[in-house]
N, C-alpha and C positions, 0 to 999 in steps of 0.2 A: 754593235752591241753583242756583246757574249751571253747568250742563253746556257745556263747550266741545264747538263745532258741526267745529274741525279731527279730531278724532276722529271724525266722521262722512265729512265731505268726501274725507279724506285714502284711503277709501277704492276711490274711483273712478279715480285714475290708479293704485295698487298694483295693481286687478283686472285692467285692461290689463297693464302690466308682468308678472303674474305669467301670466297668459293666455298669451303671447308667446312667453316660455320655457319654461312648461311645459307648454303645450295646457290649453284651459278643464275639463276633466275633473281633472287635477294640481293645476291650481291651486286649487280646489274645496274640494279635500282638504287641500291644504295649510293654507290659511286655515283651516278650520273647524277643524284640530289633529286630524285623523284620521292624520297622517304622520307620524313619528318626524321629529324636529329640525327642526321649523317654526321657531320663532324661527333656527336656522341659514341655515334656507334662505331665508328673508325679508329675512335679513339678507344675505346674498347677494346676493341680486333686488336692495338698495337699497331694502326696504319699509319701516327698520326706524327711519328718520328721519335725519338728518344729525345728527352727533356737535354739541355745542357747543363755546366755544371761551373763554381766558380772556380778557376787555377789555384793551386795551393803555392801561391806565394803572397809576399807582402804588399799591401795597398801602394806603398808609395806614400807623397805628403798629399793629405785630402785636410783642405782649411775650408770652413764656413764662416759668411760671416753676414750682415745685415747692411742693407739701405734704404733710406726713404726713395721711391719712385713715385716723381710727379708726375712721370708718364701715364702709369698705372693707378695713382692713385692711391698708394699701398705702400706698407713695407715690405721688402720681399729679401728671399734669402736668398745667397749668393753661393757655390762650393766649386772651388779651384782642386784642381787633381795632376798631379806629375808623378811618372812613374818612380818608382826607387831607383835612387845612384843617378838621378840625371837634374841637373840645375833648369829650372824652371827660364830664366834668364835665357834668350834669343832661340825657343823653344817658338813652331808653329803650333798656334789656337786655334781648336775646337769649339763652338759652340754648341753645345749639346739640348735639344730641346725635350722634354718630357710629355707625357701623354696626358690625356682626360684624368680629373681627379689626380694626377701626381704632384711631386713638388720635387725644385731642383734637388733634394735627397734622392730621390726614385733612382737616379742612376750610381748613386753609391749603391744603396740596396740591392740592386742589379749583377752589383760586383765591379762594374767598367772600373776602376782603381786595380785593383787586381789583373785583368783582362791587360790593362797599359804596362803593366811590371813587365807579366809571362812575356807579351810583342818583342817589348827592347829585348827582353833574357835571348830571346828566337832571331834578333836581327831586324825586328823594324825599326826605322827610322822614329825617333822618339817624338810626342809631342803633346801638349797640355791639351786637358778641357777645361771650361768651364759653363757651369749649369745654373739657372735663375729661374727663379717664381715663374712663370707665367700668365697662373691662373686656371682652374680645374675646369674650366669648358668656354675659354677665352676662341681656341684654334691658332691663336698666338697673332693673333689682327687685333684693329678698334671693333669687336661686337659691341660690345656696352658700354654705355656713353660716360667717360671721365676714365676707361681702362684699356691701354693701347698698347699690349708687351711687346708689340714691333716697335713702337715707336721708341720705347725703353730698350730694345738690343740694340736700335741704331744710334741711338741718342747718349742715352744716359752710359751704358755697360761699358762699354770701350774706354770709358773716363776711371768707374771703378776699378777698373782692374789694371790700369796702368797704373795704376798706385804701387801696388800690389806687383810691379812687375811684368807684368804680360802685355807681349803682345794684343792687337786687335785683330780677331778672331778670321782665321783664314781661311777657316771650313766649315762645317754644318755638319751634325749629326741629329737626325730626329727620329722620335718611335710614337705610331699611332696619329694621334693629334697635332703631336711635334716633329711627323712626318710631313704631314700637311704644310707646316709652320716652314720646314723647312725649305720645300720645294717653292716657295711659295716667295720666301726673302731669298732664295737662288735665283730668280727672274730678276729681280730688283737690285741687287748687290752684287754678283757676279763672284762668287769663292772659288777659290783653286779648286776646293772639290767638297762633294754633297753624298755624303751616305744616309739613305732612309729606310724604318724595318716598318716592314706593317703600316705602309703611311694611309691615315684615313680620309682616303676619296671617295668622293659620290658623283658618280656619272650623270645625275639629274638631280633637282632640288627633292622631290618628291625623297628621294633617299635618305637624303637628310634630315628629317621631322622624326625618326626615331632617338635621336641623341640631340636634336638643336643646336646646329652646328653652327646652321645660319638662320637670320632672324625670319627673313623674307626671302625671296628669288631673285630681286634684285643682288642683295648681297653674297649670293651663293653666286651670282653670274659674274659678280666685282671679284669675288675673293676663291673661287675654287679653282684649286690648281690646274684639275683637266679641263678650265675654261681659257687658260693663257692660251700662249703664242704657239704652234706644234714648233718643232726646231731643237736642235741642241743646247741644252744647258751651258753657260760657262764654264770652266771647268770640266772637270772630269766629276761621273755620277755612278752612284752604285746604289740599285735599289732590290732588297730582300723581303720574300714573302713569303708564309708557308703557305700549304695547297690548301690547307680546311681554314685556312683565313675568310673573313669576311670581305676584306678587300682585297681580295688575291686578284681578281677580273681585272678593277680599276687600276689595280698596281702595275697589272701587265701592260694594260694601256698606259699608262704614263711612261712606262722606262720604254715602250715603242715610242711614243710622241716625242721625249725626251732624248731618245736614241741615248739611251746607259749604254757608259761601258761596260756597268759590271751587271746580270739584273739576274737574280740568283732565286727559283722558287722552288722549293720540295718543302719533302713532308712536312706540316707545322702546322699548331693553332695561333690562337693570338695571344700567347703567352709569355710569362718572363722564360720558360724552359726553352721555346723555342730562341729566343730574343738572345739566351745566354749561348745558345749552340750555336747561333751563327758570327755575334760579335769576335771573336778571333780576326774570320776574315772579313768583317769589317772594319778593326781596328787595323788589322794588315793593309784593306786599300787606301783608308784614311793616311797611314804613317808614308807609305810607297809615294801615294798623290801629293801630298804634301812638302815632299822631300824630292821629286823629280827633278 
């Protein structure tokens, strides 16, 4: 596993800045999460990392379009993405999962169509996503009874979108919720490779009951990812976190349990700015893993 050393580095000019402003005593505390609204006040300081930004080139072909899921229950929306100047056609698939409250748009809004142009323009190995409904506090399993958007990525998806030309999705991209989601169908389904930002783990159930992730403890001990097997994921894995994350702890422990190759944590909150700053090199180990 490759620990990034920015995570380390990055924090000898924050201890100056936060020193500065708050006297070495304050600052202390702040860091170490003794002080109510640390990630605020860090973020304040400038500790919390520069936001990222979208590439100023063209999306590429980004199609939406609709299906009924009887898996789910639901109509949900579907959005296929290829970068510019590259035929969709024998192109390795990304499934990309979304966060709490999102919808497979989230990761247009994002930028990621943009993000897949810049890669190829730079020399990565090209290759689609595509992104579907999952549900805004699903965690991307059966929680509620008649809605199972696992059951609809193994089921149903791979039918839609062979329509449509695509591959059956060879890798997993997930953010937050669709972090969780994705480490989760990486046990079960085995993808070439799994890149996760900010995945939402919870070390105990008790963690969980602030967002209702899971219904009971039983289903937190069935369905959370740091409850699987310890061991190497299939494939190759890359999991990214920034430090004033809420799930920075858990994240760490998974890419150990996990043994990532890639497990990247500095400065960041749980934001799209962060989310935008490191997708490059997520799209870069996505396109590299993909294409090995």
């Amino acid at each position: 596993m490759r620990i990034s050393r920015r995570a380390v580095l990055a924090g000898g000019t924050a201890g100056a800045l936060g020193a500065a402003a708050l006297g070495a005593g304050g600052f202390a505390a702040v860091d170490h999460g003794l002080l109510p609204g640390r990630a605020r006040l860090r973020k304040a300081l400038g500790m919390t990392g520069k936001d990222g930004t979208v590439p100023n080139v063209p999306p590429g072909t980004v199609e939406t379009f609709r299906r009924r899921s009887v898996a789910r229950g639901t109509e949900v929306e579907v959005v296929t993405m290829v970068p510019e100047g590259v035929e969709a056609k024998g192109l390795p698939v990304v499934l990309a999962l979304h966060g709490a409250t999102a919808r497979a748009s989230f990761w247009v809004s994002l930028g990621l169509p943009q993000f897949l142009t810049a890669a190829v323009r730079e020399g990565v190995p090209p290759f689609a996503v595509v992104a579907v409904d999952g549900g805004s506090d699903t965690y991307w399993y059966g929680k509620h009874p008649g809605d199972d958007p696992e059951a609809m990525v193994f089921q149903e998806l791979p039918r839609w979108i062979a329509l449509r030309g695509f591959a059956v999705p060879s890798g997993l991209l997930g953010v937050s919720m669709g972090g969780a989601g994705a480490l989760r169908m990486a046990r079960r389904r085995a993808p070439e490779a799994v890149a996760v930002l900010s995945p939402a783990l919870f070390p105990t159930y008790a963690a969980t009951k602030s967002v209702a992730a899971y219904p009971d403890a039983a289903s937190w001990a069935a369905e959370e990812p740091l409850k699987g097997p310890e061991g190497k994921i299939a494939g190759r894995l890359g999991v990214w976190c920034g430090t004033e994350d809420p799930f920075t702890e858990p994240a760490r422990r998974m890419a150990h349990r996990a043994r990532a190759d890639v497990a990247e944590f500095d400065l960041g909150l749980h934001t799209g700015g962060y989310w935008r700053r490191v997708l490059p090199d997520t799209v870069r180990f996505l396109g590299e893993a993909l294409n090995s």
